[in-house]
C-alpha positions in Angstrom: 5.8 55.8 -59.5 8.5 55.6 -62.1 11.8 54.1 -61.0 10.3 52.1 -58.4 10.4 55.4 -56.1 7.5 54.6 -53.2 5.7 57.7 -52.1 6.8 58.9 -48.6 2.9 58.6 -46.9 2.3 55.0 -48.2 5.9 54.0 -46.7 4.6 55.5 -43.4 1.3 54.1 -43.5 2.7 50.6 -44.4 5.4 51.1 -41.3 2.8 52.0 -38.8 0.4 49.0 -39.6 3.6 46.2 -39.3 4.5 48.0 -35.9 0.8 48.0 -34.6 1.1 44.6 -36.0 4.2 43.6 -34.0 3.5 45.7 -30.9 -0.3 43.4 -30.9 1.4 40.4 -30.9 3.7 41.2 -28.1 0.9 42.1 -26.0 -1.3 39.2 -26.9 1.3 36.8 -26.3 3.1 38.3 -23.0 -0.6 38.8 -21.5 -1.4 35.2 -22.1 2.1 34.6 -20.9 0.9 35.8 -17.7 -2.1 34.3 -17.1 -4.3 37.6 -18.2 -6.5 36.1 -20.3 -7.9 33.9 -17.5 -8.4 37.3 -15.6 -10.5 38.4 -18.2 -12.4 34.9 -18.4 -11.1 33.9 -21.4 -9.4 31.0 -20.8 -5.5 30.1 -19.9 -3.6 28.3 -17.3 -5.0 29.7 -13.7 -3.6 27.6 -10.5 -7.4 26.7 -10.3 -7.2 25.7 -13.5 -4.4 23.2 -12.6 -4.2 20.0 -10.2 -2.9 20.6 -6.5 0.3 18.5 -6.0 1.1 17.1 -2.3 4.1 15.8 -0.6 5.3 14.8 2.9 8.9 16.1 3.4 10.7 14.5 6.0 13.0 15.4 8.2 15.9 13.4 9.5 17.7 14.5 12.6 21.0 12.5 14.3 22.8 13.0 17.9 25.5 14.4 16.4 23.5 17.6 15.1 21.3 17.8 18.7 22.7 19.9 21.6 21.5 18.9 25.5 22.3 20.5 28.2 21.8 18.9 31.6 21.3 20.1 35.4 20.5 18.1 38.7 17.5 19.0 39.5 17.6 17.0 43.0 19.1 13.9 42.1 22.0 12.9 43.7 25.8 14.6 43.1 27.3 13.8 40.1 24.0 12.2 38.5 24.1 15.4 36.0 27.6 14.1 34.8 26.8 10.6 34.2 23.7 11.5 32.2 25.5 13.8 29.9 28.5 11.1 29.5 25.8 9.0 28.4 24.7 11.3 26.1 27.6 12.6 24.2 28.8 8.5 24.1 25.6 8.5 21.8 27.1 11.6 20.0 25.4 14.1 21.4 26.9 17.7 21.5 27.5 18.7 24.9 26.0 22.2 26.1 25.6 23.3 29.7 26.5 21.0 32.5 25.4 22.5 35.9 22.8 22.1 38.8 19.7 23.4 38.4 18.8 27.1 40.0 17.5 26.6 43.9 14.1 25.7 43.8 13.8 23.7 40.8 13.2 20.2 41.5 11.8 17.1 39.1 11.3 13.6 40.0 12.9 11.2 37.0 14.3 13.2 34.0 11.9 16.3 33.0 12.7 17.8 29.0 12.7 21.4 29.0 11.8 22.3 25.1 11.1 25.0 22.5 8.9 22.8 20.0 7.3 19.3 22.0 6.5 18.5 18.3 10.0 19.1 17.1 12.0 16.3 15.7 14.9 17.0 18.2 13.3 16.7 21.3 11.7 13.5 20.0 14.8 12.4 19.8 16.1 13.0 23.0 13.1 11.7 24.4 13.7 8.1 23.0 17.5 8.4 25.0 15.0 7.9 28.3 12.8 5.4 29.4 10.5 7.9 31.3 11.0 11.6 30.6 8.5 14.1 30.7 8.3 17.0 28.2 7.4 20.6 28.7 7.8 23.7 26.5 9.4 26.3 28.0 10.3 29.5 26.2 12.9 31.0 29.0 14.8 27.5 29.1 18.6 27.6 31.5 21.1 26.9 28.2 21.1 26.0 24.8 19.5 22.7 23.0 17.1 20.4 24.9 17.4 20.7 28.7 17.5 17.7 30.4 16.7 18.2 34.3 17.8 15.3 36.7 15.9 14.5 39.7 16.3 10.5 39.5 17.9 8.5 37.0 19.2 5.1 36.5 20.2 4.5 32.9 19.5 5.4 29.7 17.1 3.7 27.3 18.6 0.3 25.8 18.5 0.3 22.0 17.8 4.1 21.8 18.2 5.4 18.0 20.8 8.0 17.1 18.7 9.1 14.6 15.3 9.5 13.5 13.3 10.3 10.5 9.9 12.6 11.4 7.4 13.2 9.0 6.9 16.9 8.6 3.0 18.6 7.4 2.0 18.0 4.3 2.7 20.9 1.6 0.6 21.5 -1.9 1.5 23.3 -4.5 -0.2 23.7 -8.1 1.3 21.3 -11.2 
C-alpha cells in the first residue's frame, strides 16, 4: 500500500457493509415507524396499546338553515298560509305551500320527516304545541312537512335554535 493507494476489493467490501448498514437502519426505523414491530410482538405503539379518547360533538341547528313546507291537510282555507307566515316570521325558509293530495287528512299538525331523531325536525317540533311526528321516506316537498288539519297558534317562547347532542365518537390517543 504505498502512497496511500487502497486496494479496489477492500474499498468494495468496506462500501457494501456502510450500505447494508444504512439500508438496516432504514428498515428498522421505518418498520417501527409503522407500527411493525408490534405485528411481530415486539413491542411499539398499537391503538390497543393506546387509551380510547371520547367526545360528544354537538350539533347546533337555527330556523334560518331549516326548510318547512306546509299543506292543509283538512283544516280550514287559508290555515296552511297562516302557519307558514308564522313560520318564516321565526326565520324559517319557506318551501312548498299547498293543500295536501285528496285523501290525506290529520287532526292537529302531523310532521312528515326523513330522521325523527334529527336535530331539524326537533326543532320544528318545538314551533308546536302538539304535533305528531312520522318518518316518511316519499314526503310531498322539500324540508319538514308540516300537514294542517287544526291549528290555533304556534308555541309561545319556541327557540329559533337548538343545540342536540350527537353519538358519542372514540378514537385512539
Amino acid at each position: 500500500m504505498p502512497g496511500g493507494h487502497v486496494p479496489n476489493k477492500l474499498r468494495t467490501f468496506v462500501t457494501l457493509v456502510v450500505l447494508i448498514g444504512i439500508l438496516s437502519a432504514g428498515a428498522y426505523y421505518g418498520w417501527r415507524g409503522l407500527g411493525g414491530g408490534a405485528v411481530l410482538g415486539l413491542g411499539g405503539d398499537t391503538a390497543d396499546d393506546r387509551p380510547e379518547v371520547c367526545t360528544t360533538p354537538e350539533e347546533t341547528v337555527r330556523t334560518r338553515g331549516t326548510r318547512v313546507s306546509v299543506y292543509n291537510a283538512g283544516a280550514a282555507s287559508g290555515t296552511a298560509t297562516r302557519v307558514m307566515d308564522a313560520l318564516t316570521r321565526r326565520g324559517f325558509r319557506e318551501g312548498v305551500l299547498a293543500d295536501a293530495p285528496e285523501g290525506i287528512e290529520v287532526r292537529g299538525v302531523v310532521l312528515w320527516v326523513a330522521d325523527r331523531e334529527a336535530a331539524r325536525t326537533k326543532l320544528v317540533r318545538r314551533q308546536f304545541r302538539f304535533a305528531r311526528v312520522v318518518e316518511r321516506r316519499n314526503r310531498l316537498g322539500p324540508g319538514i312537512n308540516v300537514l294542517v288539519g287544526g291549528f290555533r297558534s304556534l308555541a309561545e317562547n319556541s327557540p329559533r335554535r337548538i343545540t342536540v347532542e350527537l353519538p358519542e365518537q372514540c378514537e385512539a390517543a
